[in-house]
C-alpha positions in Angstrom: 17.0 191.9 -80.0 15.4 189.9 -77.9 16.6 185.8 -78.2 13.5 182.6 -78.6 13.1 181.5 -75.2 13.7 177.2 -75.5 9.7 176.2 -75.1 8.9 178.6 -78.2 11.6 177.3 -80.1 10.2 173.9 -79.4 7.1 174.9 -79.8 7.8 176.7 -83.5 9.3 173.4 -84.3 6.8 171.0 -83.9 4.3 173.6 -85.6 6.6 173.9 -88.1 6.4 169.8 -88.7 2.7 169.7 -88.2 2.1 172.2 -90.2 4.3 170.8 -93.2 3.1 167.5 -92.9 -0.5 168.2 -92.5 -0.1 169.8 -96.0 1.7 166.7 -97.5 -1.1 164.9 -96.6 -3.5 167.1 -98.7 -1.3 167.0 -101.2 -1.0 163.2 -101.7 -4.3 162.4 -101.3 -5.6 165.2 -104.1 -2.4 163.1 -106.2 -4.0 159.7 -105.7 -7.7 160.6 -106.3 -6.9 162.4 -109.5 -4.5 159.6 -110.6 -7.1 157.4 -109.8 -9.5 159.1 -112.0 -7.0 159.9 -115.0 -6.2 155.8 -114.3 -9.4 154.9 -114.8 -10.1 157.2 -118.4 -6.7 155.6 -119.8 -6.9 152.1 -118.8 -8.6 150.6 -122.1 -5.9 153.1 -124.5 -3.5 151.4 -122.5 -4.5 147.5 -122.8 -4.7 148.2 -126.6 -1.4 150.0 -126.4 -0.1 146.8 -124.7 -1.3 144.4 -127.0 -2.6 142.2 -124.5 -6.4 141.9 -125.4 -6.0 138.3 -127.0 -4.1 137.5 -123.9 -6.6 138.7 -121.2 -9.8 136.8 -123.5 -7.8 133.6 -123.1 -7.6 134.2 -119.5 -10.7 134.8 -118.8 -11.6 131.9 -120.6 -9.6 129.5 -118.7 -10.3 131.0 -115.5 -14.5 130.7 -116.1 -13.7 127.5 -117.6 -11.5 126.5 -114.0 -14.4 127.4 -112.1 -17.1 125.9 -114.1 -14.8 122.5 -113.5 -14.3 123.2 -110.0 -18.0 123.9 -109.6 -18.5 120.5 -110.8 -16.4 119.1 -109.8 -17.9 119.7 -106.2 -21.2 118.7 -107.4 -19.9 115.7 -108.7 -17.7 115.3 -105.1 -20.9 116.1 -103.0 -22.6 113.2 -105.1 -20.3 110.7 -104.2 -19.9 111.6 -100.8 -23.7 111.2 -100.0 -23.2 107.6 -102.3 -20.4 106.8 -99.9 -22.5 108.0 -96.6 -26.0 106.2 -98.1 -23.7 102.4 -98.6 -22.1 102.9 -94.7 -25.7 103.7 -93.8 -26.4 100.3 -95.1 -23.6 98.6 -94.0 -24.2 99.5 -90.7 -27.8 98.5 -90.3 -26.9 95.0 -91.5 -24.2 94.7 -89.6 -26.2 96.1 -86.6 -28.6 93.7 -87.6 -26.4 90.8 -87.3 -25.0 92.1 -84.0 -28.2 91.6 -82.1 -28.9 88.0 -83.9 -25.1 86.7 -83.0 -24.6 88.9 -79.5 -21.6 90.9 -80.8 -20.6 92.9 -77.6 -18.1 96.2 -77.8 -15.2 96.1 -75.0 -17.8 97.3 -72.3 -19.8 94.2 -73.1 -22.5 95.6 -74.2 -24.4 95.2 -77.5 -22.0 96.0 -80.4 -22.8 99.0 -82.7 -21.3 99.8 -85.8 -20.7 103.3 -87.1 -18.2 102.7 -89.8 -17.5 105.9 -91.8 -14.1 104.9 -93.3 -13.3 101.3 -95.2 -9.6 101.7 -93.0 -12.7 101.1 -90.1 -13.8 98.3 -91.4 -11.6 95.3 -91.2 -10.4 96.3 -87.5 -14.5 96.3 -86.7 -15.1 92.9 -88.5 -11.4 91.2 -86.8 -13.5 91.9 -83.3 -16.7 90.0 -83.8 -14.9 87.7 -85.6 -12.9 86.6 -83.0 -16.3 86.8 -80.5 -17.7 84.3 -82.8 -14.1 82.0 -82.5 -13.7 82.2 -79.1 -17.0 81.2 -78.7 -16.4 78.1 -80.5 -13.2 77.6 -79.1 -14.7 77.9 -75.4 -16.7 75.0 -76.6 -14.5 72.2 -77.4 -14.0 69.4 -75.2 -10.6 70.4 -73.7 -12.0 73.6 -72.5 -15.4 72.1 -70.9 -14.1 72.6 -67.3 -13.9 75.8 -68.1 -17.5 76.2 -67.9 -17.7 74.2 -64.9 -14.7 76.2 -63.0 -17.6 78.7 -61.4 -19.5 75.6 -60.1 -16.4 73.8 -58.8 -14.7 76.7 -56.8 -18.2 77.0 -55.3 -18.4 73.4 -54.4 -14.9 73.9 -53.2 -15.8 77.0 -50.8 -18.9 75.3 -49.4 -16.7 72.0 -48.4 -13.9 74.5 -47.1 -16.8 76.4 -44.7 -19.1 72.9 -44.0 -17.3 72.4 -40.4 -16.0 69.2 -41.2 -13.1 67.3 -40.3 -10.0 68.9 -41.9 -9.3 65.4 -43.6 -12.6 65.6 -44.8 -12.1 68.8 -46.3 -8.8 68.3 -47.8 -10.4 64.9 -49.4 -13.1 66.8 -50.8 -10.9 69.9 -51.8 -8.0 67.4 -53.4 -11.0 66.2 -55.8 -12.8 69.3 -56.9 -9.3 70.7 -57.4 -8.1 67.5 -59.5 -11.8 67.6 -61.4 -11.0 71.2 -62.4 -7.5 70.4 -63.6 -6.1 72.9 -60.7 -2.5 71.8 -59.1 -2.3 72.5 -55.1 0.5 71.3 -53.8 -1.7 69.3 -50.7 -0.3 66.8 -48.1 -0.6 63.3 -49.7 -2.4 61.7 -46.5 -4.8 64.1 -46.6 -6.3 63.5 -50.0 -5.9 60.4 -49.4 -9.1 57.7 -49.6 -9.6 55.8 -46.0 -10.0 52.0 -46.9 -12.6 50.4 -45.2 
């Protein structure tokens, strides 16, 4: 007798598996495509077996009647959305409109334009040009007129400081713009100082 040699026993095996396996699989599919067709001739014997046809027409009935809301519901959605988009189309082109006739500018100072898509977008928007329009009116009360005259003073104040004059001249000169702009500089008192005649 002569005795398997190790690579044809592990070569019997695996054939053996292969073999074996490749057959289960046959066999399982030919199972599941006749239960699928014995499935298919039974199913209506077994709903009425169940008792469940009044069941499943109700079902169906509030399932088409689900999506025939939710269908509608989108429609009606989609209409308000484009109601909603139409009034912030109109809400910005007057607001627009009042930006160019009252100078609104956005924080890079240029002309402000409104896109407002959400009302949470509107009140922020509206705070900002508000407070445009109060500062503007603010800027123009009498306690804040130097302000408008602080360019034209410190300019005054560098052309006396770079004239060549006498420094007494200049600090004279210097110690009124300063005091006309309402700026404290701590100067030496005899040289702002008027000379008497």
């Amino acid at each position: 007798m002569k005795p398997i040699r190790s690579n044809e026993l592990n070569y019997l095996d695996q054939l053996i598996v292969d073999k074996f396996r490749d057959r289960r699989q046959d066999m399982e599919s030919n199972i599941e495509a006749d239960t699928q067709k014995q499935t298919d001739k039974n199913y209506k014997g077994f709903v009425v077996k169940l008792g469940i046809k009044a069941e499943m027409k109700a079902f169906k009935e509030a399932e088409d009647k689900l999506r025939k809301f939710i269908k509608n519901k989108e429609s009606y959605e989609f209409t308000l959305s484009q109601a909603k988009l139409r009034a912030a189309e109109k809400l910005n082109e007057k607001l627009n409109s009042w930006s160019s006739v009252r100078s609104w500018k956005n924080q890079y100072k240029d002309s402000k334009r409104f896109e407002i898509k959400e009302m949470e977008d509107l009140e922020p928007a509206l705070k900002k040009v508000c407070k445009q329009e109060t500062k503007r009116y603010v800027e123009k009360l009498p306690k804040y007129k130097v302000k408008q005259d602080l360019e034209l003073l410190e300019e005054q104040a560098k052309n006396v400081l770079y004239s060549g004059r006498d420094i007494k001249e200049v600090w004279k000169h210097l110690g009124m713009t300063f005091k006309a702009s309402g700026v404290p500089v701590a100067a030496p008192k005899d040289f702002l100082q008027l000379e008497s005649k």
